[in-house]
C-alpha positions in Angstrom: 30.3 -17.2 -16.3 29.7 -20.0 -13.9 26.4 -21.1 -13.1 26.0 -23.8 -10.1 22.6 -25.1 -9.7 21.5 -27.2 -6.1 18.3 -28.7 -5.3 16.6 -27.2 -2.0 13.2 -27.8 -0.2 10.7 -25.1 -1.6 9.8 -23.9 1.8 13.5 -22.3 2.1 12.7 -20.6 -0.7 13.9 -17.0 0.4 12.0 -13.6 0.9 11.1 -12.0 -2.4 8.9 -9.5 -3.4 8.1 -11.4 -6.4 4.6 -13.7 -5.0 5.8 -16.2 -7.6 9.2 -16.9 -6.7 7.2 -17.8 -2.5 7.2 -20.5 -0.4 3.4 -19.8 -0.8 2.8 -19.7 -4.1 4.9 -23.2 -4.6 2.2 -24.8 -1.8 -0.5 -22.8 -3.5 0.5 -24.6 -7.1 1.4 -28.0 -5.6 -2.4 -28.1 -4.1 -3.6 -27.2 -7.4 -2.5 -30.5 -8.8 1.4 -29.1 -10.1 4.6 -30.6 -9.1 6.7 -28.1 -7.8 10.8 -28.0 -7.1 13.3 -25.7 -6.2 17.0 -24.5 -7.0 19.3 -22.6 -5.3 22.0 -20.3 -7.4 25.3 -19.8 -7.6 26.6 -17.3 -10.2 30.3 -16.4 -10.6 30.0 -13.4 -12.8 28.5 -9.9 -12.0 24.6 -10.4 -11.3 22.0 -8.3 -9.9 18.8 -8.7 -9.0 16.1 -7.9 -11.3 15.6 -4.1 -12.1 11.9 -3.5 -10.8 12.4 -5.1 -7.9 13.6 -2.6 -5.1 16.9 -4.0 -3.5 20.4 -3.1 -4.0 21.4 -2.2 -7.5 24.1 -4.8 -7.7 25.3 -8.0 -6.0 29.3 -8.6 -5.8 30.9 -11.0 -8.2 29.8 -14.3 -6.8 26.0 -14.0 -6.1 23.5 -16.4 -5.2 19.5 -16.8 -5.4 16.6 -19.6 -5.8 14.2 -20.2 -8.0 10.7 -22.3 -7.9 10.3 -24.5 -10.8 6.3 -26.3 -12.0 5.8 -29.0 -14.0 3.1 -29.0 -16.2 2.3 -32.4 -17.8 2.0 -32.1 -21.9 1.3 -35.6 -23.7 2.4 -39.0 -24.0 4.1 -39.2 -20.6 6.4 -35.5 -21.2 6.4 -32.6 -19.6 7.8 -29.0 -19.2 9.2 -26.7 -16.2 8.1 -23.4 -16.2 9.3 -20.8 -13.9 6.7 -18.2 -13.1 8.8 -14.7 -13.0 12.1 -16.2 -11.7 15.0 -15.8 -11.6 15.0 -13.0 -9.8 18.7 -13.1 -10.1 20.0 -11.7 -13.3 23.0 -11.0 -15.5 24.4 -7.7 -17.0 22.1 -6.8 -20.3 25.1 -8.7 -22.1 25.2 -12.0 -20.6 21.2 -12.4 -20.4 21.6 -15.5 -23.3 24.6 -17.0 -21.8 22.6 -16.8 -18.3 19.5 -18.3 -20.0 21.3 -21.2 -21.9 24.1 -22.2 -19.0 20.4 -22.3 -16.3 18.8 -23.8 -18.8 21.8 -26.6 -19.2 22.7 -27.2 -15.4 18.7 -27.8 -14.3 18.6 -30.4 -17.6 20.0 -33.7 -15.6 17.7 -32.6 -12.3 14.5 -31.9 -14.7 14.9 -35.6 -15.2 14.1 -36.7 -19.5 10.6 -36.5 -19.4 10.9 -32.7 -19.3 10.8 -31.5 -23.2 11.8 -27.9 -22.5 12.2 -25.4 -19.7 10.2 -22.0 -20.0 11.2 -18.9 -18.1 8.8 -16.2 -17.8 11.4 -13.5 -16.9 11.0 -10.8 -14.5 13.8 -8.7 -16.0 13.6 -5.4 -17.9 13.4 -6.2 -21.4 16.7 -6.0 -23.4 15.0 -3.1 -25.5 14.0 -1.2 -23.1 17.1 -0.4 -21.2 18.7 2.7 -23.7 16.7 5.9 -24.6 16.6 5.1 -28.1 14.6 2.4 -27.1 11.8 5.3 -26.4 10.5 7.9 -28.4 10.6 11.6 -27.6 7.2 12.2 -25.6 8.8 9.0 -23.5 6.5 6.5 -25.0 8.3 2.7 -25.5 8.9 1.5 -28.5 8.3 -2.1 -28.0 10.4 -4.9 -29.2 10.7 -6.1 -32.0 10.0 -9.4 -34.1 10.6 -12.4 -31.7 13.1 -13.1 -34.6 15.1 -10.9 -33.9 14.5 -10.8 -30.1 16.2 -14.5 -30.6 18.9 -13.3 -32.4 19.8 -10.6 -29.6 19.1 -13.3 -27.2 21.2 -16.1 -28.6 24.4 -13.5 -28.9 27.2 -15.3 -27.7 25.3 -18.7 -26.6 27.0 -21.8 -27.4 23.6 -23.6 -29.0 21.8 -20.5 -30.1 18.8 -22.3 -28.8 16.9 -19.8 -27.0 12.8 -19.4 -28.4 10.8 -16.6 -27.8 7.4 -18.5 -26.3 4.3 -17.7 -28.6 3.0 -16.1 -25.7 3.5 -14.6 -21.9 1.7 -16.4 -19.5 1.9 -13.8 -17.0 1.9 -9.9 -17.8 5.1 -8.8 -19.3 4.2 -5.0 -19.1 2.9 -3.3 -15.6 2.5 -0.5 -13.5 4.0 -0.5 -10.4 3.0 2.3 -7.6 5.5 3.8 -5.3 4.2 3.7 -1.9 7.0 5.1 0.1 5.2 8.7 -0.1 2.8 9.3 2.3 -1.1 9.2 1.6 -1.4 12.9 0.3 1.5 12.7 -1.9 0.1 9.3 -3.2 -3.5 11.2 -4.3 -1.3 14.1 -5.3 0.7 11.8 -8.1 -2.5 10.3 -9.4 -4.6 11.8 -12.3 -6.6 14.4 -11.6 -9.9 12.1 -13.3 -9.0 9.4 -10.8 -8.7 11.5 -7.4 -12.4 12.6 -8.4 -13.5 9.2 -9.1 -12.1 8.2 -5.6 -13.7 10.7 -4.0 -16.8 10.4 -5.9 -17.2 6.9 -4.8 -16.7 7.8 -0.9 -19.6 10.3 -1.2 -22.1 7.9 -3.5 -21.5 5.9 -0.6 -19.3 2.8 -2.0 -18.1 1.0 1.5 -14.9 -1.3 0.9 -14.3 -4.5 3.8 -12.2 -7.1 3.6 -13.9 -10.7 2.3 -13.6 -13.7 4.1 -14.2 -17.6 2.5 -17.9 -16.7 3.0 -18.0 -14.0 0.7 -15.7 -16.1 -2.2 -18.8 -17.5 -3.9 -20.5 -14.2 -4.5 -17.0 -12.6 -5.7 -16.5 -15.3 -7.8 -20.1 -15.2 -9.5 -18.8 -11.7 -10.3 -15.6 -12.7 -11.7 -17.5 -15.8 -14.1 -19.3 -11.8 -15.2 -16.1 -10.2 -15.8 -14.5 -12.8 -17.6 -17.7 -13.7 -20.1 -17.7 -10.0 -20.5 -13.7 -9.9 -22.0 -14.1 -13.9 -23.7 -11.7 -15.0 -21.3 -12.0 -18.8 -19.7 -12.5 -18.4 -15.4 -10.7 -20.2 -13.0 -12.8 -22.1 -11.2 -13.5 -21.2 -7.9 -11.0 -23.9 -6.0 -8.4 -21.9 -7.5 -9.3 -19.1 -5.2 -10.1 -20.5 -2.5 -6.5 -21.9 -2.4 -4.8 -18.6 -2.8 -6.8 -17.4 -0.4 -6.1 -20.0 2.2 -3.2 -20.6 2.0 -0.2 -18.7 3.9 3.5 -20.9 3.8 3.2 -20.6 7.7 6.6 -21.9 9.0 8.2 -21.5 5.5 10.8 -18.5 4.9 8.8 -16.7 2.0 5.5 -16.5 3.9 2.5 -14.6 1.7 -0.6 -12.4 3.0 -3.5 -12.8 0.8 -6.7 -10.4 1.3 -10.1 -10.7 -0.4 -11.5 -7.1 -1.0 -14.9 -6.0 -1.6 -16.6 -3.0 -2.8 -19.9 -2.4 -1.9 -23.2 -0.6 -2.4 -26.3 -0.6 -0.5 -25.5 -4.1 0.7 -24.9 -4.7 -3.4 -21.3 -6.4 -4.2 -20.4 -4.0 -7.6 -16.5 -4.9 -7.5 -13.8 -6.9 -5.5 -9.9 -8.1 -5.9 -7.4 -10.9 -4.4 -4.5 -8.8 -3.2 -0.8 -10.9 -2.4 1.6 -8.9 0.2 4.8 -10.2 0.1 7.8 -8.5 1.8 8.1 -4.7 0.2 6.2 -5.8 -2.3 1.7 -6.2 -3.1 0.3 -8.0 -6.3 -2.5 -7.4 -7.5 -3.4 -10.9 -8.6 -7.3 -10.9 -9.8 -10.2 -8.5 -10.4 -13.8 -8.5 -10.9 -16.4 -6.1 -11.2 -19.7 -5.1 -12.9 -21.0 -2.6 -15.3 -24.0 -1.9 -13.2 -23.9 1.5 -11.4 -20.9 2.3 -13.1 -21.3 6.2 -12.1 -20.5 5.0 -8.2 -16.7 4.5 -9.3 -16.6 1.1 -7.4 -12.7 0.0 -8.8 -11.5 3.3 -7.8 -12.6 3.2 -4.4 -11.5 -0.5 -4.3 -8.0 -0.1 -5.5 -7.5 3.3 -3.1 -8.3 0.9 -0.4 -5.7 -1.9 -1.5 -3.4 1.1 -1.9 -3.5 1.8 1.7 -3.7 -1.6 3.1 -0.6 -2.1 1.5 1.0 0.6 2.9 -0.4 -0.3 6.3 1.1 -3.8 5.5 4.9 -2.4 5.4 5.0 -2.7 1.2 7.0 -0.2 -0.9 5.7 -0.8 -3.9 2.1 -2.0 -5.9 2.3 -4.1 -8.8 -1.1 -3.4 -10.8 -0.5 -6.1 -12.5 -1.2 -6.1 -16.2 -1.1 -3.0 -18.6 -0.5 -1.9 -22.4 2.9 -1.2 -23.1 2.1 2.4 -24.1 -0.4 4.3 -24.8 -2.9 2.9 -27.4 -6.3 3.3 -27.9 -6.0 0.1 -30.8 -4.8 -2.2 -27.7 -6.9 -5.0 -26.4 -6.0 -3.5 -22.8 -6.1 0.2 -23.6 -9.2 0.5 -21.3 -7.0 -1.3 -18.3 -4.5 0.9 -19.1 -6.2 4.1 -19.1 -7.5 2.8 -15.2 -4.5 1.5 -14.1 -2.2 4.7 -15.5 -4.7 7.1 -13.3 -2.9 5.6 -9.9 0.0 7.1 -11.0 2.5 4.2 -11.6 6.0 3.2 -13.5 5.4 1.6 -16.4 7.8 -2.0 -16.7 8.4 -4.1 -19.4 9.6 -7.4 -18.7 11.2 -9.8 -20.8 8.4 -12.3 -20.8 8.5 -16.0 -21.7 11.6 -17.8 -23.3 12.2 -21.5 -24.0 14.7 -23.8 -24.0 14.3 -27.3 -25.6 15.5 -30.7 -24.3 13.5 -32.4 -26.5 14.0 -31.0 -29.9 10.9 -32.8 -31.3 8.4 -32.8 -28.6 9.4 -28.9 -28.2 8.7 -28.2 -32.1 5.4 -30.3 -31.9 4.3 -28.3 -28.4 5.6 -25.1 -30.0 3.0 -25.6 -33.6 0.3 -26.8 -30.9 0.5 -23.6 -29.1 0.8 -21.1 -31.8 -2.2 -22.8 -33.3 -4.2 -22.6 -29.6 -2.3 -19.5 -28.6 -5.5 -18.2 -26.7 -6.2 -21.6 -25.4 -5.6 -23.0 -21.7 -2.7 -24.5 -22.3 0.3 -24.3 -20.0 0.7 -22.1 -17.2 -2.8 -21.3 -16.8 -3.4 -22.2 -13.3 -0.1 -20.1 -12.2 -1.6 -17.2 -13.7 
């Protein structure tokens, strides 16, 4: 396999349905403080793009792609590239390691030596789940297993058997992604009974969802400081936001919608969401809501409505962004899960984040830091 790696202007950065792999989300991060680059591909060896993303099934022998590359600054003058779901170009299930490490090697001299490792956060389908043994009979998943092991499948046939599981995903290796080629009554038809009612309950309590505009951002975001005190996670702060939702990549080739949605109650704001439409494809990229009149059925109304503006908007497809990898009532995200799995979605599970070192022992250090901090901002965080 031949891998041939050229520098490119990140505004030529083609159409995708990944929002990560965009024009806009590269001027997004570079006004959030990252530097950003990227690469165009050249693969001589049978590639395809990756399997939840709804193009052709395969590309002929020589294919090509891009990929948008962030640097995130560690210590002591180093840094690392991470690539937020890219490539979206991948190998056959049995050249995913040779892939990784022959990438990995050719970006090494334009990553310049202050960059200690790369980190891929792959949007491919996981290497175990790809076979039905990989599921059990009443078609749950099976998950991986250890990252050992995941490294030893990985490394198969790699020259420096130098591929690392991360400690952790920075961006949701399992989701549910909606079909929304049907039309809107086959839609409702395909979701769980529980969550047509709660739809329809929240249109006759009276829940009324509009699209936000920067004026409204300060109030949604006092909800989402709620939501995230509420699961002990660290909020963005509100610049973050406000970027996403400004921002567009007018002019570029990968142009991104962004929409602020609001769900509302007697004037009372109870939930809202930042929704990304990209060509085919809509990402659900934050949330927020509160527990207060919980009986209206706020989210459902709110996600109904993304639903159909998406669908208005030409996309095929919904990424929910975020779930369980089966069902689990033990998982922190069973409760997401359960909501999410009412819309009537694929479950996906992606290959998440891998490493490749440059720096052996600035790698090893970074590596002990972040299992130690694993919940901790760290890397990544403001691409998430």
């Amino acid at each position: 396999m031949k891998v041939g790696v050229v520098p490119k202007p990140t505004d030529r950065l083609v159409p995708t349905p990944i929002v990560h792999q965009t024009a806009f989300w590269g001027r997004v991060q570079r006004r959030l403080g990252f530097a950003i680059e990227a690469f165009d591909l050249a693969v001589q060896a049978p590639a395809r793009v990756a399997t939840d993303v709804p193009a052709a099934d395969a590309r002929p022998p020589s294919a090509h792609g891009d990929v948008l590359v962030l640097r995130a600054p560690l210590a002591d003058g180093t840094e690392c590239a991470y690539v937020p779901f890219g490539p979206e170009l991948a190998p056959e299930a049995d050249a995913v390691g040779t892939f990784l490490e022959r990438l990995s090697r050719e970006l090494r001299p334009l990553l310049g030596p202050r960059c200690a490792f790369i980190r891929w956060d792959l949007p491919w389908t996981s290497l175990h789940a790809r076979e039905p043994d990989d599921f059990a009979d009443d078609g749950q998943w099976r998950g991986p297993p250890a990252p050992r092991l995941r490294e030893l499948r990985m490394n198969f046939g790699t020259r420096d058997h130098n591929l690392w599981k991360a400690p952790r995903d920075l961006l949701p290796p399992d989701t549910l992604l909606v079909d929304l080629t049907a039309s809107g009554d086959a839609l409702l038809a395909r979701m769980r009974p529980t969550t047509r009612h709660n739809i329809r309950r929240a249109e006759r309590g009276g829940v009324v969802v509009r699209e936000g505009t920067s004026a409204d951002l300060p109030a949604w975001h006092a909800l989402y400081v709620e939501t995230m005190a509420r699961n002990q996670l660290e909020p963005l702060p509100l610049a973050h936001f406000a970027t996403v939702l400004d921002e567009r990549a007018e002019g570029s080739a990968s142009p991104v919608v962004s929409r602020l949605l609001l769900a509302h109650h007697d004037g009372r704001l109870l939930a809202g969401l930042v929704l990304a439409l990209a060509p085919t494809r809509a990402t659900y990229l934050y949330g927020a809501s509160t527990r207060a009149r919980a009986e209206l059925m706020a989210s459902y109304a709110l996600q109904w409505a993304a639903i159909r503006l998406a669908r208005a908007h030409g996309c095929r497809d919904y990424d929910l962004f975020g779930a369980a990898p089966r069902r689990d009532p033990h998982h922190p995200l069973a409760g997401v899960h359960r909501f999410k799995a009412g819309f009537g979605g694929r479950l996906v599970h992606r290959e998440g984040c891998w490493d490749f070192p440059y720096d052996e022992p600035t790698y090893t250090a970074w590596r002990t830091f972040e299992q130690a901090h694993v919940a901790s901002r760290a890397i990544g965080q403001p691409g998430a």
